[in-house]
C-alpha positions in Angstrom: 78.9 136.8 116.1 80.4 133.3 115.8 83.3 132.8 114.9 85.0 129.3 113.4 88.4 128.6 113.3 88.5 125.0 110.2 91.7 123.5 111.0 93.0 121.6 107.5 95.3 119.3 105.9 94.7 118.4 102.2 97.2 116.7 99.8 95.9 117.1 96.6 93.4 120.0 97.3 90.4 118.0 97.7 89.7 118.5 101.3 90.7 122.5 100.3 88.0 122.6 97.9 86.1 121.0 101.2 87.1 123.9 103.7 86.9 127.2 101.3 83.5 125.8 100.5 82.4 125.8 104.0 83.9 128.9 104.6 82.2 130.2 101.7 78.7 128.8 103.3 79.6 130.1 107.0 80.5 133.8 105.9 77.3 133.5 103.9 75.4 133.1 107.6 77.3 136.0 108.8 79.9 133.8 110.7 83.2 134.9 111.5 85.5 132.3 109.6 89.8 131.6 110.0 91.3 129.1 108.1 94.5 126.8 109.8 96.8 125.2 107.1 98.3 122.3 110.2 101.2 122.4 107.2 102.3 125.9 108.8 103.5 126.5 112.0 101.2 129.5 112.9 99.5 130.3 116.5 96.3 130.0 117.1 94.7 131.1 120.2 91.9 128.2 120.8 90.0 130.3 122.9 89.6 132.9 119.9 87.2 130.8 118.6 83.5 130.0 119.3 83.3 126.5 117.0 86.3 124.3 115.5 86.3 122.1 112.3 88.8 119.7 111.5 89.0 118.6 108.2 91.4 116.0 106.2 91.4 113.2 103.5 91.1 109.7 104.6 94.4 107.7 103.8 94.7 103.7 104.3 91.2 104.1 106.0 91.7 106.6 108.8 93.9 109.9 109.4 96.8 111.3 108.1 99.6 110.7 110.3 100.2 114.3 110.0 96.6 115.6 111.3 97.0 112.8 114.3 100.2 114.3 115.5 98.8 117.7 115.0 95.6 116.6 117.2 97.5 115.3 119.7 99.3 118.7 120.4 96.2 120.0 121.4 94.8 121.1 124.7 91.5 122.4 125.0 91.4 124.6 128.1 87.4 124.3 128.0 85.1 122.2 125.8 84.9 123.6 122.3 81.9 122.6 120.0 83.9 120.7 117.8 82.8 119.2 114.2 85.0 116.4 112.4 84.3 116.3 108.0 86.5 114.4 106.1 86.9 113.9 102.4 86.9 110.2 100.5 87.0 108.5 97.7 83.8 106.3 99.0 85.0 104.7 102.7 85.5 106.9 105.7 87.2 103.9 107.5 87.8 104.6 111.5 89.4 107.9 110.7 85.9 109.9 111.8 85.6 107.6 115.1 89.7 107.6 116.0 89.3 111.3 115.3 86.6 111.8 117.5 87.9 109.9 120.7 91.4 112.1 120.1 89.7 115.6 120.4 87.3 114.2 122.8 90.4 113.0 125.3 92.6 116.5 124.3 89.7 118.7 125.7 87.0 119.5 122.8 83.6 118.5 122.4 82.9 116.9 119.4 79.3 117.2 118.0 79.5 116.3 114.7 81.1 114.0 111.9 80.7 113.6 108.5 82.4 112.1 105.1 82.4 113.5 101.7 82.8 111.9 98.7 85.8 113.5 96.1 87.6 112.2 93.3 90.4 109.7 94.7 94.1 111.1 93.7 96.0 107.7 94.6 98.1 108.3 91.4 100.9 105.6 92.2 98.6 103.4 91.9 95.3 104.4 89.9 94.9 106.4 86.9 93.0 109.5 88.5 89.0 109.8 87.0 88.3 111.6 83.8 88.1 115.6 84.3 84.0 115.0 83.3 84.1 112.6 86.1 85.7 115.1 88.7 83.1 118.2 87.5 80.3 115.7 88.6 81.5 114.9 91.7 82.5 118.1 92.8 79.1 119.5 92.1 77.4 116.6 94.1 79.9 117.3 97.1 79.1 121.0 97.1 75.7 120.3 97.5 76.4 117.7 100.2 78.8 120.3 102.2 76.3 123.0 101.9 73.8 120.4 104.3 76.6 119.9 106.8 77.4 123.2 107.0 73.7 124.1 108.0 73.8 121.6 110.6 77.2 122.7 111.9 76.0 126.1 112.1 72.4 124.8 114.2 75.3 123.0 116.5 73.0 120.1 115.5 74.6 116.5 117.1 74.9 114.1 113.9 77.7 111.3 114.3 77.7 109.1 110.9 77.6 105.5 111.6 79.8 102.8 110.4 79.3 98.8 110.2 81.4 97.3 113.4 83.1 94.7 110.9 84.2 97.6 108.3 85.3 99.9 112.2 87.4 96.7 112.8 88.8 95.7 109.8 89.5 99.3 108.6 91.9 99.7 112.0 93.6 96.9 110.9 94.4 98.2 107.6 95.0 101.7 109.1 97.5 100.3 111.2 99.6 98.5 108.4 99.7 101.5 106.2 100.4 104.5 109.0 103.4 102.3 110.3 104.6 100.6 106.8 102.7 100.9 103.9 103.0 104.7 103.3 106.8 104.3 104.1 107.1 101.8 102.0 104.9 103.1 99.2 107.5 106.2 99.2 109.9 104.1 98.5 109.1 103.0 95.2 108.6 106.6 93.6 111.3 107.5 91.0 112.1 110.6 89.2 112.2 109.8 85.7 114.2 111.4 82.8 111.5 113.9 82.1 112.5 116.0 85.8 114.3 119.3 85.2 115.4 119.3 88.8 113.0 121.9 90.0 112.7 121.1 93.5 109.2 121.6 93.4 108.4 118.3 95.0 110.6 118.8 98.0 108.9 122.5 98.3 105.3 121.0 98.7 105.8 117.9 100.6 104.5 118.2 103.7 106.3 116.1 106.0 109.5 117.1 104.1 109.9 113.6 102.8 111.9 114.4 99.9 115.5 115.4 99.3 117.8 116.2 96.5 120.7 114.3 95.6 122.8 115.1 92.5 119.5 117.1 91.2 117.2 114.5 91.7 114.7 113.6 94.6 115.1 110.7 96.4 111.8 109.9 98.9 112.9 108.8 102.5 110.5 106.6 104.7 109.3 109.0 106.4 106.3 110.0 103.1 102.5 111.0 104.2 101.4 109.0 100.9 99.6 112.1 100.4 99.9 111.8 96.3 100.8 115.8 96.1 104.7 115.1 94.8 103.5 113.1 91.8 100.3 115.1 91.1 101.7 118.7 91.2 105.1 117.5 89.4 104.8 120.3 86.5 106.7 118.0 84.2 104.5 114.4 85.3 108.4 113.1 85.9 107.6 111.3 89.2 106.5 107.7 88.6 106.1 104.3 90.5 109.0 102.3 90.2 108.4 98.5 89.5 111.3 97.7 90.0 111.5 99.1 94.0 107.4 97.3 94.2 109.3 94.3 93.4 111.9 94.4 95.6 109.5 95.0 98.4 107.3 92.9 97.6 109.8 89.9 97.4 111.2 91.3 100.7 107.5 90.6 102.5 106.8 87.2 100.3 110.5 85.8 101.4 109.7 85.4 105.3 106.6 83.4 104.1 108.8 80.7 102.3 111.0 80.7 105.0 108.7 79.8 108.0 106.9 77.0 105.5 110.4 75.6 105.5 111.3 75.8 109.6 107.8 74.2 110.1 108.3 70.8 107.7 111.2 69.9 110.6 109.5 71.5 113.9 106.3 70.3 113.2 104.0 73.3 112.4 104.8 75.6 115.2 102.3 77.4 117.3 100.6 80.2 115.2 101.5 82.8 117.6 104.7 81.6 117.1 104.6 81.6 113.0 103.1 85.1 113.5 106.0 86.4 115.8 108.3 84.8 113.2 107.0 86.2 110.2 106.9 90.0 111.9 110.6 90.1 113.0 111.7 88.5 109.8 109.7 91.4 107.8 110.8 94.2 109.7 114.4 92.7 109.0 113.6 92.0 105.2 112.1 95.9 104.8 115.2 97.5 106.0 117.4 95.6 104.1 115.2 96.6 101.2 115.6 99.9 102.4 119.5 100.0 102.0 119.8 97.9 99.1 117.5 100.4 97.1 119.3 103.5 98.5 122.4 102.2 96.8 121.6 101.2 93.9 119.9 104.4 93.0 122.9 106.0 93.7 124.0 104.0 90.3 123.1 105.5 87.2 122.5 101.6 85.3 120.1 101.1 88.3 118.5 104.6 88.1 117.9 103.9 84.7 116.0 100.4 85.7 114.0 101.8 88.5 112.4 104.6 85.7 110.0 101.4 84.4 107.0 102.4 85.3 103.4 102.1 84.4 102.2 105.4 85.6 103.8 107.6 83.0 100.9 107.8 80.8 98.4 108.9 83.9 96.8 111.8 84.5 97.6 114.0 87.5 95.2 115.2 89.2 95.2 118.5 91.9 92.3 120.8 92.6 91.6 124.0 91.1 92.8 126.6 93.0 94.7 124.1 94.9 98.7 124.7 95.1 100.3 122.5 97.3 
């Protein structure tokens, strides 16, 4: 009997309603079928298993940070059939390709890859799609998953292609968010008046990204950008602050004024030179940010300031049977 081990990471329950419904398919077959949460710290012997899945939602256009340093604690002590499937909003990005040459280096042998489409959770920014919306797409993902899982199961060689411009430009993007938009974009959320001080958000983050102070949670830099804190929030308290976007956003716009200015008297300086400029000057300007926002929310006044939002009146958004 074959046997699967579907290693997982899934921040609003999308990509869990991915994995249970392959499990669901594989146990149909007769498969043996073990489910990894990366979240946890269990052991897994690799060479339990016949087949390995890997499974995860597509952030800034390629993997969670999370699932990459998961992947890269790997070893494969001999070449597993191997089958990447992650879940997006529309655009897979690099994710399924950067995935792919990871397990491929740590030992496996990848065979398959594939995207399906879900609902998109990005709840700081976007108001999540209407629950008739999320029924329709759910039911055209099932029937989507059922197709991979039968190739899976045939161990049938299927790598989905991407457009070389999209491949390039989507690492580019990648590599802005994983090393500064996600930190940054932690930043701004804000616990508004509505939080009872739970903790439930520092329970289900999974990079531990949250902690309490006086009550209230307060997001360091290193957040996943997962959505779950602001999805699951049982009171829909946790908001994007305006205020902190601002003050980010003036951080990064600052440098740009700056180097105009040093170029009317040194006569336009060499781009790479404008470049290297602008990158020191905005890793400077985002820490400074950093601190100044750390102190004033430490200030009721300010507290109260940050709370303007324009996510309040949202929906959230997690998958049934999903619970962080």
């Amino acid at each position: 009997m074959f046997k699967y081990l579907i290693h997982y990471f899934s921040g609003t329950g999308n990509t869990f309603h991915l994995v249970k419904t392959i499990e669901g398919e594989l146990r149909n077959k007769g498969c043996e079928v073990d489910l990894l949460n990366i979240e946890k710290s269990e052991d897994r012997k690799l060479n339990d298993y016949n087949f390995h899945i890997f499974c995860f939602p597509v952030y800034g256009f390629g993997t969670p940070s999370i699932m990459l340093k998961y992947i890269s604690k790997l070893k494969a002590a001999e070449l597993y059939p191997t089958a990447i499937v992650c879940t997006s909003a529309g655009i897979e990005g690099q994710s399924l390709n950067h995935t792919k040459y990871l397990l491929n280096k740590n030992g496996f042998k990848v065979f398959f890859t594939d995207m399906v489409v879900y609902t998109y959770n990005f709840t700081q920014i976007l108001n999540p799609q209407t629950k008739e919306i999320e029924e329709r797409v759910f039911k055209a993902a099932e029937t989507k998953i059922i197709e991979i899982t039968k190739k899976i199961i045939k161990n049938k060689t299927d790598f989905k292609k991407i457009n070389i411009i999209i491949l390039i430009l989507s690492w580019v993007i990648f590599a802005l968010f994983c090393n500064l938009g996600r930190r940054i974009l932690g930043k701004t959320y804000i616990a508004d008046y509505n939080c009872i001080n739970c903790g439930k958000c520092k329970d289900v983050c999974p990079v531990k990204a949250i902690d309490m102070y006086n009550g209230r949670p307060r997001w360091n830099s290193n957040c996943e950008s997962c959505q779950r804190c602001i999805n699951i929030c049982p009171q829909k308290s946790i908001q994007l602050s305006i205020i902190k976007l601002a003050i980010f956003v003036i951080s990064e716009l600052v440098p740009i004024l700056i180097i105009l200015d040093i170029n009317k008297y040194f006569y336009h300086l060499p781009i790479l030179v404008n470049i290297i400029l602008y990158c020191i000057m905005f890793v400077v300007n985002t820490f400074i940010a950093n601190i100044l926002i750390s102190l004033m929310e430490k200030i009721p006044a300010f507290r109260k300031v940050f709370q303007i939002s324009y996510t309040k009146k949202y929906r959230r958004n997690i998958a049934k049977g999903f619970n962080g």
